[in-house]
C-alpha positions in Angstrom: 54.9 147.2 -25.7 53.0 148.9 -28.1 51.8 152.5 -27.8 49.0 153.8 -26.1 49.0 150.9 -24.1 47.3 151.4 -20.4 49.0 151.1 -17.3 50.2 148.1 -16.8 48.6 147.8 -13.6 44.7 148.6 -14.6 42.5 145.4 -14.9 38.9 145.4 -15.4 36.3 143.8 -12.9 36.6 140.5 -14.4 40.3 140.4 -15.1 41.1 141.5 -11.7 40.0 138.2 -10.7 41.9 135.4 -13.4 45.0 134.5 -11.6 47.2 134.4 -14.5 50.2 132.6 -13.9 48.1 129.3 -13.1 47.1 129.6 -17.0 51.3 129.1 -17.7 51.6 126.3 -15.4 50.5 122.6 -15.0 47.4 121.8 -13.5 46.9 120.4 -10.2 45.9 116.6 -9.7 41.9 116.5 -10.1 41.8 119.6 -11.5 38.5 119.4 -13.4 38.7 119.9 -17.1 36.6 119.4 -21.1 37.7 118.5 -23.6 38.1 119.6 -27.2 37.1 118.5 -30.5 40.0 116.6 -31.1 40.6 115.4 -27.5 43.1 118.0 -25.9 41.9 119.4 -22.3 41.2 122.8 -21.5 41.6 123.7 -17.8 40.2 127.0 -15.3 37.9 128.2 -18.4 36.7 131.4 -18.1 34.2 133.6 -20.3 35.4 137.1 -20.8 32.5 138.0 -22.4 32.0 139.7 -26.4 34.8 140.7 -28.7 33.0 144.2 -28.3 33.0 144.5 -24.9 36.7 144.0 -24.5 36.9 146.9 -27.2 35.3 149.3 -24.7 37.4 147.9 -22.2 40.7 147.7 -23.9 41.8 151.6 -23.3 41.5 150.8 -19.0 42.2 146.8 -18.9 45.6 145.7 -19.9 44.5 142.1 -20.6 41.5 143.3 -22.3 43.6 145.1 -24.8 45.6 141.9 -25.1 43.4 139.7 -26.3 40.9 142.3 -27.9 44.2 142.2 -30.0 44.7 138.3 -30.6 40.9 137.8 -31.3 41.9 140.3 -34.3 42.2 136.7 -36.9 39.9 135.9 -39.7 36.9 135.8 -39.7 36.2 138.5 -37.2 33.4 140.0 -35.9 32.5 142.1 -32.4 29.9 139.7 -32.0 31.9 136.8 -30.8 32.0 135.5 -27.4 35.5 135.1 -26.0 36.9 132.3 -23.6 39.8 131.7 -22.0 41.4 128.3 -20.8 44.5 126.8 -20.1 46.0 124.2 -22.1 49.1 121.8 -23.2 51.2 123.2 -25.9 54.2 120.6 -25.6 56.1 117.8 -23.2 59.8 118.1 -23.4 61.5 114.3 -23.0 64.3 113.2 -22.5 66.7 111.7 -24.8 65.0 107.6 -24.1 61.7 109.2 -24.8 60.5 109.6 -21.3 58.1 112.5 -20.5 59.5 115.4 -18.0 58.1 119.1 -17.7 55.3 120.6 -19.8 54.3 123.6 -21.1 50.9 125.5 -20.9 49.6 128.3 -23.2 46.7 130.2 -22.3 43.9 129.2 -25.0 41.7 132.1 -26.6 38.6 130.7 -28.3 36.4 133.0 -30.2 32.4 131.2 -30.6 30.4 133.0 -33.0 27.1 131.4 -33.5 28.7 127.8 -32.9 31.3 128.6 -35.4 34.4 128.1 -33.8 38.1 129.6 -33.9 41.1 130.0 -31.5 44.3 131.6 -30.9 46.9 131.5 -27.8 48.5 134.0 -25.6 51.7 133.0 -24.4 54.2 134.0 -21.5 57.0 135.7 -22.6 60.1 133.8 -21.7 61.9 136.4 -19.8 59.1 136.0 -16.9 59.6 132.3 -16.9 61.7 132.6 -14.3 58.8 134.3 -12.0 57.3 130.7 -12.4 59.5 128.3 -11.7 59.2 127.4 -15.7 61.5 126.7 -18.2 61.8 128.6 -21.7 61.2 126.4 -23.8 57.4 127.0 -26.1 57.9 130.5 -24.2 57.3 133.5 -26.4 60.3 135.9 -27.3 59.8 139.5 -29.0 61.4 139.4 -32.5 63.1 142.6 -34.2 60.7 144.4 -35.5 62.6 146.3 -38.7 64.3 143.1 -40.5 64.8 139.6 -40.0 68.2 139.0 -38.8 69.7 136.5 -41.0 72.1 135.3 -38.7 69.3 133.2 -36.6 68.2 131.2 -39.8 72.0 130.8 -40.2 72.0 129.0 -36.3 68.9 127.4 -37.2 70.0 125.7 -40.5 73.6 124.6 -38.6 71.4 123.0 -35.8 68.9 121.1 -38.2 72.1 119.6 -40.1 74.4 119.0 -36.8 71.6 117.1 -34.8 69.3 116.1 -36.2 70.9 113.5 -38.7 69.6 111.8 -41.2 66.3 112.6 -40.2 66.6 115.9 -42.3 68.9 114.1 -45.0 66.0 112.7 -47.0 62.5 113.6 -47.8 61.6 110.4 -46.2 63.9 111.2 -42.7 65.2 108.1 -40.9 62.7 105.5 -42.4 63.5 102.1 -43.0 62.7 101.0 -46.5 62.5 104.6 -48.1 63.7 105.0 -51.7 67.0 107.6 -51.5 66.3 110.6 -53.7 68.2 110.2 -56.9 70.9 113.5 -57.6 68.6 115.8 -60.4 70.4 115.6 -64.4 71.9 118.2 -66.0 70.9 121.0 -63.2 72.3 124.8 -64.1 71.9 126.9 -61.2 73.2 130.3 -60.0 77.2 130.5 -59.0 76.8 133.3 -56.1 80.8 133.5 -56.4 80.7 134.7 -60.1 77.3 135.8 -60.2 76.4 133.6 -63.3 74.3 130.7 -64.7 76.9 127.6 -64.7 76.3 123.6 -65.0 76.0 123.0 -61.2 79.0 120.1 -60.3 77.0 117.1 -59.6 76.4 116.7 -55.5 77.1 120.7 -54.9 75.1 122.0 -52.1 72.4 124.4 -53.3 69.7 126.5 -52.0 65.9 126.5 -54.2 63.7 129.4 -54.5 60.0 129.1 -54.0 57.7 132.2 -55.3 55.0 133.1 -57.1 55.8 134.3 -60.8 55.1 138.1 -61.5 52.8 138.7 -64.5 54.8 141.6 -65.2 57.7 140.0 -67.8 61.0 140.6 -66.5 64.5 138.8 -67.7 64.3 134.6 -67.7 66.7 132.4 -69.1 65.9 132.1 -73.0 67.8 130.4 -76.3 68.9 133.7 -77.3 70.9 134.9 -74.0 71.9 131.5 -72.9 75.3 132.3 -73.8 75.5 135.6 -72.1 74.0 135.0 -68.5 77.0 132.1 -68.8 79.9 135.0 -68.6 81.2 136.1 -65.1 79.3 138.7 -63.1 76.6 138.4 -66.2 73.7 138.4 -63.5 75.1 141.1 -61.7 74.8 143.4 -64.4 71.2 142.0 -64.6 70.1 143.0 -61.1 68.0 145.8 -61.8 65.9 143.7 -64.7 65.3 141.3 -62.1 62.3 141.1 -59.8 62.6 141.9 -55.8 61.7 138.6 -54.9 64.7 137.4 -57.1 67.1 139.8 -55.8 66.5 139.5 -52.0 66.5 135.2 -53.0 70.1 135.7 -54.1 71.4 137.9 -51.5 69.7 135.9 -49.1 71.8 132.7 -50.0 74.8 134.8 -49.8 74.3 135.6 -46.2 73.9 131.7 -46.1 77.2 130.8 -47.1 75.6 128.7 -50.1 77.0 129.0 -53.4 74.6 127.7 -55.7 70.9 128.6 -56.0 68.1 127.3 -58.3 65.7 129.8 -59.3 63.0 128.3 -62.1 63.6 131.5 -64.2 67.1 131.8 -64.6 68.0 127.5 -64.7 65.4 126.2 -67.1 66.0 127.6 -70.7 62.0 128.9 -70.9 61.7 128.5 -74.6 63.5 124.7 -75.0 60.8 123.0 -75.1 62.8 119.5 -74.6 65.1 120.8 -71.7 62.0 122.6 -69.8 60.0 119.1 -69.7 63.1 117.1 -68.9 63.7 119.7 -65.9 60.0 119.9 -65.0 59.9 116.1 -65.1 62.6 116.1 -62.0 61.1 119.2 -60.1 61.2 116.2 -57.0 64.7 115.8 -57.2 65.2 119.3 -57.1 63.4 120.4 -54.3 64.4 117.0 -52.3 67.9 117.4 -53.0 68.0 121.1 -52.4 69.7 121.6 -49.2 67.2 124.5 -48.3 64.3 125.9 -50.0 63.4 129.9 -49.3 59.8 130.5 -49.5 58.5 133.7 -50.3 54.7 133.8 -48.9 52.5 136.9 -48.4 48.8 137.7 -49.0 47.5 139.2 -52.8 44.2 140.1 -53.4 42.0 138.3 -55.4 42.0 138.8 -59.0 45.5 141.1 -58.5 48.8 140.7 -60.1 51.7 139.1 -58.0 54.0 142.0 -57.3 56.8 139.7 -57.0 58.4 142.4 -55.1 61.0 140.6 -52.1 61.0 138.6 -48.9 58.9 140.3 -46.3 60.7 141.6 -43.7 63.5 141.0 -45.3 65.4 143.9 -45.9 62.7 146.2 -45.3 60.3 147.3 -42.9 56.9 145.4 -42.4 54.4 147.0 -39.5 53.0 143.5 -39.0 56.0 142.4 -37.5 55.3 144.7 -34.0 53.9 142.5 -31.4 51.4 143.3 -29.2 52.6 142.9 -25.4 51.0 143.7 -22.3 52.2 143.1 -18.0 49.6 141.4 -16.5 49.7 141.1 -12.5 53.8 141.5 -13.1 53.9 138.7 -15.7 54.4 139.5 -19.4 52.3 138.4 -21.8 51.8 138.6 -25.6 49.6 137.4 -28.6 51.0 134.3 -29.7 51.3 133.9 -33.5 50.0 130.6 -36.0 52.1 127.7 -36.8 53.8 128.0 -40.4 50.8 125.9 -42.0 47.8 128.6 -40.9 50.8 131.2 -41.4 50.6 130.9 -44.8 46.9 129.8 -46.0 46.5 133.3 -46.6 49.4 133.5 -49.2 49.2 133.5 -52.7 52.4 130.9 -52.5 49.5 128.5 -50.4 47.1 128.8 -53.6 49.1 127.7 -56.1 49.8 123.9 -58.0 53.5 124.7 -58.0 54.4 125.4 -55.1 52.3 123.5 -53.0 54.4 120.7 -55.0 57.7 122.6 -53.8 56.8 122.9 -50.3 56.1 119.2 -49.8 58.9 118.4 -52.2 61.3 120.3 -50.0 63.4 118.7 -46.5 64.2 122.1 -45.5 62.2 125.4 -45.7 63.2 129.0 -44.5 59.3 130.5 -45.1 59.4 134.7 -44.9 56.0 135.6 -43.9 55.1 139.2 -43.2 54.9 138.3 -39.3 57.4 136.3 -39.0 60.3 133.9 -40.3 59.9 130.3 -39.5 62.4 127.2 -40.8 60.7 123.9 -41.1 62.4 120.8 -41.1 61.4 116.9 -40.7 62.1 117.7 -37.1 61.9 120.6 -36.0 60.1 124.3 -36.5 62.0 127.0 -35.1 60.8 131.0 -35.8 61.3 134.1 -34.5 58.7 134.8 -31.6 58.9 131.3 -30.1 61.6 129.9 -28.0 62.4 126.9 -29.9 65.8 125.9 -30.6 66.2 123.6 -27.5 62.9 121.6 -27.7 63.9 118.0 -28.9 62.7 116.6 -32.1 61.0 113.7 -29.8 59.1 116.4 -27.7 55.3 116.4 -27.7 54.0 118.9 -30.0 50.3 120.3 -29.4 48.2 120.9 -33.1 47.9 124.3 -33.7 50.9 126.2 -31.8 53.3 128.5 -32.9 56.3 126.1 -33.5 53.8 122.9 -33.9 55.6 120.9 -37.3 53.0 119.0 -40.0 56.5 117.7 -41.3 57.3 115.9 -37.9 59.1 112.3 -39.0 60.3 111.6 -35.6 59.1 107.7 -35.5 59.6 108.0 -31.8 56.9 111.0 -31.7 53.6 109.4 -32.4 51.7 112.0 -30.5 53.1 114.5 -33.2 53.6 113.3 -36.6 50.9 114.5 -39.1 47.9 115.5 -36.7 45.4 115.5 -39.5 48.2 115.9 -42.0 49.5 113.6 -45.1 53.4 113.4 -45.7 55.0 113.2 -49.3 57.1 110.0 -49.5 58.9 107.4 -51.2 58.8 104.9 -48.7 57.6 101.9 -50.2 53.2 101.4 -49.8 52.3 97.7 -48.6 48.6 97.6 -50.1 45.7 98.8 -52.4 44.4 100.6 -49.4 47.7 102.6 -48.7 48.1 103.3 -52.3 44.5 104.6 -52.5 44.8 106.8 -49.3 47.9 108.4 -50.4 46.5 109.0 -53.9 43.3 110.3 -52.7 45.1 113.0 -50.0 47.4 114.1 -53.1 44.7 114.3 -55.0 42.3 116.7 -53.1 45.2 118.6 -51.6 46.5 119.6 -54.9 43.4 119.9 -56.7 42.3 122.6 -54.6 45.0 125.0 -56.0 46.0 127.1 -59.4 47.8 127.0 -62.0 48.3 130.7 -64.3 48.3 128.5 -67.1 45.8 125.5 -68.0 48.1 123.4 -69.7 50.4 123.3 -66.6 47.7 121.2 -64.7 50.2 117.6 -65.2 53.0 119.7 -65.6 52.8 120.8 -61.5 52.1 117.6 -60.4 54.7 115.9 -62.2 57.2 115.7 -58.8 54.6 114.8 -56.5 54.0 111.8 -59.0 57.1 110.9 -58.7 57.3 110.2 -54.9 54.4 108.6 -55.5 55.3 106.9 -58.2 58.4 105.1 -55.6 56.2 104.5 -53.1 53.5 102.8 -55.3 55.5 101.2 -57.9 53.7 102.1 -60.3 53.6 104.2 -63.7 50.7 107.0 -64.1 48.8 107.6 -66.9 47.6 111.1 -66.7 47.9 111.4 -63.1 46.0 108.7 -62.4 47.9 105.3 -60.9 48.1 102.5 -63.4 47.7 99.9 -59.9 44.6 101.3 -58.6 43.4 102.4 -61.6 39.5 101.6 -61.4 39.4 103.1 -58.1 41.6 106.1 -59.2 38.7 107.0 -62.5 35.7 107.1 -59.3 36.9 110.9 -58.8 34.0 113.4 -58.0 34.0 117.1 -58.9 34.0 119.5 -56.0 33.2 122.1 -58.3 32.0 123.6 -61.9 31.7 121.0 -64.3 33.6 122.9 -66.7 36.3 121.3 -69.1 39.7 123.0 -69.0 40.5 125.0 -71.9 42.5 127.8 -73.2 40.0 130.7 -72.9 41.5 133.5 -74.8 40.1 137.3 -73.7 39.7 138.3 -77.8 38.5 134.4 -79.3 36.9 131.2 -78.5 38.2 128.7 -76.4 40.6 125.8 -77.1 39.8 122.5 -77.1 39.9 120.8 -74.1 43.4 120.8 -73.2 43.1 117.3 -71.2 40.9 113.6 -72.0 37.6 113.5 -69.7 38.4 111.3 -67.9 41.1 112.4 -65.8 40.6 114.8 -63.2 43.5 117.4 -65.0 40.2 117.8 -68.1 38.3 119.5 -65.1 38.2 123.6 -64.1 37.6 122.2 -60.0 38.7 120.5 -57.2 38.0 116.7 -57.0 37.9 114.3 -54.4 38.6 110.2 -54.2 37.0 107.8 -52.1 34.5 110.0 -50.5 30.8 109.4 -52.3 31.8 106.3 -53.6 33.3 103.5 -51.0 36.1 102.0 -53.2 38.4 101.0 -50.6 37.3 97.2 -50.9 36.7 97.0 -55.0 37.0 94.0 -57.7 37.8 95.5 -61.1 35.0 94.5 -64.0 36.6 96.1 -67.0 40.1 96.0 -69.3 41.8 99.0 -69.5 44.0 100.0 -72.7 46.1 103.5 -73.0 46.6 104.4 -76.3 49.1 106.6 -78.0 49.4 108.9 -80.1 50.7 106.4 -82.9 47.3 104.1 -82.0 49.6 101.8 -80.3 47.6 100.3 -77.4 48.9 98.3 -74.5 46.4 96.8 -71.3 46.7 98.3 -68.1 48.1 96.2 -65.0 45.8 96.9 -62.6 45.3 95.7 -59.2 43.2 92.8 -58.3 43.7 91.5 -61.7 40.1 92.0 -63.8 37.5 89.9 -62.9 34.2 89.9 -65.4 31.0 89.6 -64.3 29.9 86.1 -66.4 34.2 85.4 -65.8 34.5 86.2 -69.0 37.6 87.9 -70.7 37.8 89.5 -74.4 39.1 87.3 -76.8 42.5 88.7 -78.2 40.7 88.4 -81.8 38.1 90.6 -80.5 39.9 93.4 -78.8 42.3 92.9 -82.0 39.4 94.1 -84.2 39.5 97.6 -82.3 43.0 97.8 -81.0 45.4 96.3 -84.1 48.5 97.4 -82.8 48.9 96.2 -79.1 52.0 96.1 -77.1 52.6 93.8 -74.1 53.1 96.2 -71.1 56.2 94.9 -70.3 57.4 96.4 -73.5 56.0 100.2 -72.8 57.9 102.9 -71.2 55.5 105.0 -69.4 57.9 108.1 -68.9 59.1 107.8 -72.6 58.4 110.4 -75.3 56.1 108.2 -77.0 53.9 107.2 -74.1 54.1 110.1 -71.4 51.4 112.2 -73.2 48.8 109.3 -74.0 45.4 110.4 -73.4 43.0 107.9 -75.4 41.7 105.4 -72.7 40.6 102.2 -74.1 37.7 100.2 -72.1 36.4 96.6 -72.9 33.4 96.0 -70.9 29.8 96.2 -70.1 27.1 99.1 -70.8 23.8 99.6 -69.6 21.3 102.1 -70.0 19.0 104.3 -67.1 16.8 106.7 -66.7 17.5 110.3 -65.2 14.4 112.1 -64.8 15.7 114.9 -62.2 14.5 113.3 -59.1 16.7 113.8 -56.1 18.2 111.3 -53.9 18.6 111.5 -50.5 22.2 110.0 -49.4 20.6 110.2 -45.6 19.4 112.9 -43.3 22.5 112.6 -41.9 25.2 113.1 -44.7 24.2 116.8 -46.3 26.1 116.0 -50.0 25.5 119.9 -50.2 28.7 120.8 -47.8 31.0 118.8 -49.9 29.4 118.9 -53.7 28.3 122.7 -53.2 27.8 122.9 -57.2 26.0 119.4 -57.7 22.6 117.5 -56.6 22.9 114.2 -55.8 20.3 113.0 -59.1 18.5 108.9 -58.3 19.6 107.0 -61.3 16.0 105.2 -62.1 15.5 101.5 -63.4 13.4 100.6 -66.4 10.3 100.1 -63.7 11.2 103.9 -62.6 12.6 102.9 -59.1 15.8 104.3 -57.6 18.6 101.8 -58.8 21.5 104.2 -57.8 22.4 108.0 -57.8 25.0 110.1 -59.3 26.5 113.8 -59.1 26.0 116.3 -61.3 25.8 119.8 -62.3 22.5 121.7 -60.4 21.4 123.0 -64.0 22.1 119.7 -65.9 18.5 119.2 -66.8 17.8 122.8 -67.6 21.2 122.6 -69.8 20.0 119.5 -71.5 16.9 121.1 -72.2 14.8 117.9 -70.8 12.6 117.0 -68.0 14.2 113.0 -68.5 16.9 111.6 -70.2 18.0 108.0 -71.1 21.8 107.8 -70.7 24.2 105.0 -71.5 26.7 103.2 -68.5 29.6 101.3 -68.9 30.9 99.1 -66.0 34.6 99.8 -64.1 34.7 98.1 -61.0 32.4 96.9 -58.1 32.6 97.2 -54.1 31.6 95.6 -51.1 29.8 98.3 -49.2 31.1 99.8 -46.2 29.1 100.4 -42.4 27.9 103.7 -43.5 25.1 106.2 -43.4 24.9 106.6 -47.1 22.4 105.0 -49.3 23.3 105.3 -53.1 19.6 103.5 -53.8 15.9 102.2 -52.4 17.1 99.8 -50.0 13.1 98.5 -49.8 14.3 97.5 -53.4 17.7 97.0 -53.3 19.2 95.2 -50.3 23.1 96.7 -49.9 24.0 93.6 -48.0 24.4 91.6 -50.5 27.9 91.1 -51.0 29.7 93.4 -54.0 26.4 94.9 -54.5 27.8 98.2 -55.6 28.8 98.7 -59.1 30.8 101.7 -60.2 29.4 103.2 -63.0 30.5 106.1 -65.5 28.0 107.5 -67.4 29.4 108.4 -71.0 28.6 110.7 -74.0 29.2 109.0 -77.1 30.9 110.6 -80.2 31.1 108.0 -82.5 30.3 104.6 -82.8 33.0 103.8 -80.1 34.3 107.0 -79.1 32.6 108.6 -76.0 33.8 111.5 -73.4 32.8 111.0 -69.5 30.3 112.4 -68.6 30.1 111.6 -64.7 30.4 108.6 -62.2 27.8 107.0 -60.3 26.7 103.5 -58.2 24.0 101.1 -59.1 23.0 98.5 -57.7 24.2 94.5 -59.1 20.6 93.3 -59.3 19.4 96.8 -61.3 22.5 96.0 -63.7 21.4 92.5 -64.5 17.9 93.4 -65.1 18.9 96.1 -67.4 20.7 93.4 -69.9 24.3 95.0 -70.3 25.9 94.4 -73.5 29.4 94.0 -73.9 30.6 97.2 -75.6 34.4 98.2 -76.1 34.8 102.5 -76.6 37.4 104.7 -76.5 37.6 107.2 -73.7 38.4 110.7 -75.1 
């Protein structure tokens, strides 16, 4: 309990009246209920009234003080109304699957103004016997000076004992997954003699997942190579090393593991040829790692990352102490977030890399400053949470304390990925898988950071990978060779700002990336979300080009089909591409062809009218939540009638420095429209159910004769394109 807490036997007026232990226990047949957003029930709700008014109370009214304490979540304010509600937090089953006892939590939503948030309050498990109840989802007070090490130690030994192969592969026990292939040439940290070393092929090894310090401190480099290889050479090192380096070491030691894979210390920084082979396998690292520490904590905006240890670690953290009241002889405390809302917080959630780690990684030991949790493809044990006996088939409710976004459990449907995507190399059926899987990749990872631009590819090299398996397909500047029509129809979420080098003392780089992939972008981006492609018909030839101006076409899937069924005779395309390769012959992952950025396109082009008017997708579908930097602009015919809209920047008139312009299109694919509430045009004009009616449009800059940069997507209507007399054009996409 903390201090200053009241006598445990003072209630206010209203809390007098809640019988408490019903909250903790199932309901009663009939028992009246509502229902959630997402379709969980919420029994004996009761309003406790505004955040402030359990402030005044919280000095006299134990439960008051509770939950005045575990409303204290972002975003906060005294002006929220509180309600309390009992609901599910997880069935235990037995081992055929069949459902026995659950477990309740008591819900704690916070309304303010319709915008909603919630936390739990949870029994503590050494009143479950006052109930009748087992321990199982029960809360537990954790140490509150240092984690002790030897729980993760229990944890790890359970995961690997019982649960099988379903922590043994990225993929857990899933028929036709791809097995992770052992990572090449791997130099890792020997704990025994305290030195760099070529790690013996199928060693067990622990990873390290941090964020880098900007502060420079010692790395693996050409010049001491030789010297972090001599016995007890990283010893001598300690004190050059950063905290969250040092604590990552000794913390493997308590682990009984031998080897450890730090980034700094195992890939020679300046080797330019052994960095990208090792950053080319970062998926078989993290798969194959037998655990992965994660080193998460909150950093201001705009701050340096201290880089300074593990959080509760080895030291002291305050937010460890848990608040923990007796209520009517049962005690209660503040439940704490699952892993996932844990961390959003953290720098470590905010950045390309290791966002790639984490979902890279089978096992994860995450030190958070409340808590340690370990995350497995089963299972997420942590301190405060009684855990360790709830099977890997049990129902898991979204949102509580030991709920798992890894779950593989095929026999857990109810589980598995509530509103999640999972990483895998399990083999994709169709288009529409690829596409899905691709598009969650996509927006998940575009959302984060990288400290340097140029790393933008680099970071999402191992999730490629996977995908890469599960596809079967090669990428060309993280876009999917299969898909690749669909793939180009990405939208910015954000600036529409090329990514460069922008120096603090001189001008900025060239763009470090071609335009039209989403890595040549300073945003977030998002697939499949203004633009319906999951149904499409590709209308162009695609051609990658290298660096040598050898070209070779695109396999893309369905195979091209022209407009007038007409393909580009091999004399023509020879005329602009005189050195072409048949695909078959082109090793996407190869020296030669891994950094190809000139896209080749053999098609149709149009030209429109932009004149600044804005289109309306529907009353219904506010473009302005998602595209918060761009207005949804009509794309006008030549009779000045809405043919089709596009996204751009808010100021692109005002930063083109005309009320109109007349911009060129070049065709990429077309798509049956979808039942939806969006209107990309004047239906009066346009009727949308005629079939493959939307045409997939990129509007281009040209800077040459057949040169151009993209310049934005957009969808036009068939019968606008055939009015407008497309040409057939071939340009190079820069």
């Amino acid at each position: 309990m903390t201090e200053n807490a009241p006598v445990v036997s003072e209630l206010c007026d209203i809390c007098r009246t809640i019988d408490f232990a019903t909250y903790f226990q199932p309901p009663v047949e009939g028992e009246p209920a509502t229902k959630n957003g997402v379709g969980g029930l919420h029994y004996k709700s009761r309003e406790l009234g505004l955040r402030a008014d359990l402030g005044e109370k919280k000095a006299s009214c134990a439960f008051c003080r509770l939950v005045y304490a575990a409303t204290d979540v972002f975003p906060r304010s005294e002006r929220a109304a509180i309600t309390v509600s009992s609901v599910l937090c997880g069935t235990s089953r037995t081992e055929d699957g069949v459902k026995s006892t659950s477990a309740y939590y008591m819900h704690v939503l916070i309304n303010l103004n319709g915008s909603r948030t919630s936390t739990f309050i949870q029994l503590l498990a050494d009143s479950a016997h006052l109930l009748g109840l087992r321990s199982d989802f029960l809360a537990r007070i954790p140490r509150q000076d240092t984690f002790d090490m030897r729980q993760a130690l229990e944890w790890i030994e359970k995961c690997k004992i019982e649960h099988g192969s379903l922590c043994d592969t990225l993929e857990g026990d899933t028929d036709g997954a791809i097995p992770t292939p052992q990572p090449d040439g791997l130099l890792a940290i020997d704990l025994l003699n305290m030195c760099i070393c070529h790690m013996p092929e199928g060693s067990e090894y622990a990873a390290l997942s941090y964020c880098w310090p900007k502060k420079a401190y010692l790395t693996l480099l050409k010049e001491n190579r030789a010297a972090l290889f001599e016995l007890g050479a990283l010893e001598e090192n300690m004190s050059n090393l950063p905290g969250t380096i040092q604590d990552a070491i000794s913390c493997t030691k308590e682990l009984k593991i031998r080897y450890l894979w730090i980034d700094a210390l195992c890939i020679v920084q300046d080797d330019v040829d052994q960095k990208g082979d090792q950053l080319r396998q970062m998926d078989r690292v993290y798969n194959c790692a037998s655990l992965t520490l994660v080193c998460a904590y909150p950093v201001p905006h705009n701050t340096d990352d201290p880089c300074s240890g593990f959080p509760g670690y080895n030291r002291p953290d305050a937010r460890r102490v848990r608040e923990v009241q007796t209520v009517k002889g049962l005690r209660l405390m503040a439940a704490s977030p699952d892993v996932d809302d844990s961390i959003q917080r953290t720098r470590w959630y905010t950045r390309c890399w290791t966002f790639q780690e984490g979902l890279l990684s089978r096992r994860l030991l995450y030190f958070t400053p409340r808590q340690v949790y370990f995350q497995c493809s089963c299972n997420v044990y942590c301190e405060d949470t009684v855990g360790e006996d709830i099977s890997p088939s049990t129902h898991v409710s979204p949102g509580n304390t030991v709920w798992n976004t890894k779950s593989r459990n095929p026999a857990n449907t109810e589980t598995g990925h509530w509103g999640e995507w999972a990483l895998s190399r399990k083999p994709l059926g169709g288009v529409m898988s690829m596409l899905l899987n691709y598009e969650y990749a996509l927006s998940a990872y575009t959302y984060r950071e990288v400290s340097y631009a140029s790393d933008m590819l680099n970071a999402f090299d191992g999730i490629k990978a996977v995908l890469s398996d599960a596809m079967q397909t090669d990428f060309w500047q993280g876009i999917p060779e299969k898909i690749f029509p669909q793939a180009l129809c990405w939208q910015l979420r954000g600036s529409y700002r090329r990514r460069r080098l922008w120096p603090a003392d001189g001008l900025p780089s060239e763009p470090l990336f071609a335009s039209w992939t989403w890595a040549g972008w300073e945003s977030s981006v998002n697939l499949n979300d203004y633009m319906s492609i999951q149904m499409y018909r590709t209308e162009a030839e695609f051609y990658i080009i290298n660096d040598d101006a050898i070209a070779t076409r695109l396999a893309v899937e369905p195979e091209w089909e022209s407009m007038q069924n007409q393909r580009a005779h091999p004399l023509v395309i020879k005329a602009f591409l005189p050195n072409i390769v048949p695909r078959h012959m082109v090793d996407a992952s190869s020296k030669a062809w891994r950094n190809a950025r000139t896209l080749g396109v053999w098609t149709t082009s149009a030209s429109f009218i932009l004149d600044g008017t804005h289109h309306v997708l529907t009353t219904a579908y506010n473009h302005e939540k998602l595209w918060r930097d761009s207005t949804n602009f009509a794309i006008k015919d030549q009779y000045g009638d809405t043919a089709g809209s596009m996204l751009l920047p808010k100021t692109y008139f005002e930063d083109f420095g005309a009320d109109w312009v007349k911009r060129e299109f070049i065709l990429i694919s077309r798509s049956l429209p979808l039942e939806s509430q969006i209107t990309h045009f004047d239906e009066k004009l346009y009727d949308r159910k005629k079939g493959w009616c939307c045409l997939n449009v990129m509007m281009i800059s040209r800077t040459g004769e057949y040169t151009a940069f993209r310049a934005g997507m957009g969808i036009l209507h068939k019968e606008a394109w055939v009015k407008a007399k497309p040409m057939t054009t071939f340009v190079k996409l820069m």
